[in-house]
C-alpha positions, 0 to 999 in steps of 0.5 A, a space after each residue: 787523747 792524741 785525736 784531740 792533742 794533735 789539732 791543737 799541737 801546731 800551737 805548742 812551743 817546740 819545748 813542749 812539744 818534745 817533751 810530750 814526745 818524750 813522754 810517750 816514747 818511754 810510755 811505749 817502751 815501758 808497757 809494751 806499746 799497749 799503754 802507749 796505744 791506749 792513750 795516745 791512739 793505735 797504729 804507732 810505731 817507734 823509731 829510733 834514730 841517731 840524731 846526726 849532731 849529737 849522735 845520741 838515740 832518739 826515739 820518736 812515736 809515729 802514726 803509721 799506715 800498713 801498706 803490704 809488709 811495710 809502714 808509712 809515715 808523714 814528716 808532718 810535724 803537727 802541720 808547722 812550716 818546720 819539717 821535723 828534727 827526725 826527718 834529718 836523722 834518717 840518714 843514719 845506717 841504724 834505723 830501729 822500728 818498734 811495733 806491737 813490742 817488736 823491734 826490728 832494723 829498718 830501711 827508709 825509703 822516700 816516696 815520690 810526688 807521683 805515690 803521694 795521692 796514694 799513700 795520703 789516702 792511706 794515712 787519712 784513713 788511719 788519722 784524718 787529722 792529717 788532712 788538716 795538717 796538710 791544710 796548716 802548712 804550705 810544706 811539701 810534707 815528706 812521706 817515708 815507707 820504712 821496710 823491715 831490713 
């Protein structure tokens, strides 16, 4: 379902487009994940960050790449020329992942412009969509390799 949502998504009002990530963010943390896959696609992980204004929890569903013990993501925001509001949370020292109904601490680490070729291919494997959203934007789309901690 996400596979047709998320060509379109760049479209949507910021509004909607939080509250569909709302949506399957709780989806995901009440059925385990499972249900949360089902609907929306695999290889998601949840990160929870604190949001550095208002320093409540957020919780954000991520399309990831393995890559050895660790998990990549794209800052892509569906393609728009805003990097997403999570991005700017990951400064906070409480950084959670949950994968496959395992939550863990996590360590972020930004990848280089050098890597980037690298790790896209991974993403494009997992979700071609991307290769679309790098298309939609003239953004330098960061790329976040989160290890457990």
């Amino acid at each position: 379902m996400w596979r047709l949502l998320g060509k379109t998504a760049h479209l949507w009002p910021s509004w909607l487009y939080k509250i569909i990530s709302k949506t399957h963010s709780k989806i995901m943390r009440l059925n385990h994940t499972y249900l949360g896959e089902m609907i929306i696609g695999d290889q998601i992980l949840l990160l929870e960050t604190l949001g550095n204004k208002t320093n409540k929890i957020r919780k954000t569903p991520l399309t990831y790449a393995n890559h050895n013990e660790d998990y990549i993501v794209a800052a892509s925001y569906s393609g728009n020329d805003k990097t997403p509001d999570w991005f700017y949370n990951l400064s906070s020292n409480n950084l959670f992942i949950t994968i496959n109904n395992k939550r863990f601490q996590a360590s972020y680490e930004l990848i280089g412009s050098s890597e980037k070729e690298y790790f896209w291919n991974l993403l494009d494997e997992v979700y071609p969509t991307f290769q679309m959203y790098r298309n939609r934007t003239d953004r330098d789309i960061p790329l976040i390799k989160f290890s457990k901690a």
